[in-house]
C-alpha angles and dihedrals in degrees: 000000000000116000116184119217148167079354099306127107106230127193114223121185108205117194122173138343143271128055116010127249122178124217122205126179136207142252110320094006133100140183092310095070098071093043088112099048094049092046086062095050107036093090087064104028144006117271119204106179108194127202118232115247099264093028144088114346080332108121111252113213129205098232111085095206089068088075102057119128094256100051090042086046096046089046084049083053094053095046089068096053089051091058096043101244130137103190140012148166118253125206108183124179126213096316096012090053090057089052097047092051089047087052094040095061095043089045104026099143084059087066139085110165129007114201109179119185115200099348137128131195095255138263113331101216140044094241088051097059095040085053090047086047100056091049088043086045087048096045093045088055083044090056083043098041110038090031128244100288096060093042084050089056093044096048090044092057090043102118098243086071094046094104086061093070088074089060120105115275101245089051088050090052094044088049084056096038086052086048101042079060101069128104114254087212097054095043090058105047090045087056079053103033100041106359108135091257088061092036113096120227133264104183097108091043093060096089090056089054108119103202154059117295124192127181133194128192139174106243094220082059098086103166098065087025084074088040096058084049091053085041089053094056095058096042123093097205113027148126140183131224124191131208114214115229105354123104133219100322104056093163080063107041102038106011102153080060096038086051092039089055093041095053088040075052097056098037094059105038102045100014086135086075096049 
């Protein structure tokens, strides 16, 4: 369905019924990738899968500063109250996760259980995030300048997807296919708008978080891997749960166990709604 909000026509893909979870996918996806997965848990729960601004059916405006975390945070906000609900889980993956996690502490009584798969809480210091800006700000002219395809080969061949070469070949062609269907224009403004580098950071606000975490990781994924340990750390009510032998994209690469913990996730953390 399209909801309309804040201005911005949003698809929403709503499958099931019963307590809510929101999905909410990375850089370059949209609602399709976590078709698996909510296939899996509509029969237990109701599954509204949102596409990022920029992304997917999702309008992709020209002003960059649309896209910033707040305002994706606040549509995501009104969303809900289109659709009448009051709380939800959230599971986000890579992007999505850091929006989650942006959205979860402005609306945390909204929030029930935030499940984050390969995330972090953004960039620590100021020089960090105004490195990470000027190679968001460069990839993002790159996207504007050489055209999508070539920006789609290069993405796919960046390390952190390396564990994906070992995927079958028709689920590597539907990931591109999915990719080669973006709007330049949306892609671009989102590395601007709510690229890490643009993206404020959390780390010190994990500790006020008032509900469960949860965070799931590949373990061939070291580098948030690490990130999810030093999370871990900061948060109150939190656990990690690792995924042998799969990389960044768990959902991808494993997604019958991706959809199997999440559902395990839900159902002991917030069983009483069930």
């Amino acid at each position: 369905m399209i909801l309309r909000v804040n201005e911005i026509d949003y698809f929403v893909d709503v499958k099931g019924e019963g307590f809510p979870v929101v999905f909410l996918h990375g850089f370059t996806g949209d609602t399709r990738t976590w078709s698996e997965v909510t296939d899996m848990l509509k029969g237990m729960c109701q599954c509204i899968s949102i596409d990022i601004i920029g992304h997917g059916k999702t309008d992709s405006p020209l002003d960059a500063d649309r896209y910033s975390m707040d305002a994706a945070s606040e549509d995501i906000k009104a969303i809900l109250d289109e659709l009448h609900i009051k709380k939800a889980a959230f599971v986000g993956y890579s992007m999505g996760g850091r929006l989650a996690l942006h959205y979860s502490n402005l609306y945390s009584d909204t929030v029930s259980v935030l499940i984050l798969e390969s995330a972090s809480p953004g960039l620590k210091t100021e020089e960090e995030r105004r490195e990470r800006c000027e190679r968001d700000y460069a990839l993002a002219d790159r996207i504007m300048g050489e055209g999508l395809q070539s920006f789609v080969e290069f993405w796919e061949g960046i390390p952190l997807f390396s564990t994906q070469k070992k995927l079958p070949q028709e689920v590597k062609e539907r990931i591109r296919v999915q990719r080669l269907q973006q709007s330049p224009v949306g892609l671009s403004n989102s590395l601007k708008g709510m690229g890490t580098g643009a993206q404020p950071s959390w780390w010190n606000s994990l500790e006020n978080l008032p509900f469960p975490v949860i965070l799931l990781v590949g373990e061939l994924d070291r580098k948030f891997a690490a990130i999810a340990d030093e999370m871990k750390m900061s948060i109150s009510y939190t656990e990690i749960i690792p995924f042998f032998d799969t990389g960044h994209a768990i959902h991808v690469e494993d997604p019958r166990k991706f959809g199997t913990i999440v559902k395990e996730v839900l159902f002991n953390y917030i069983k009483e709604d069930f």
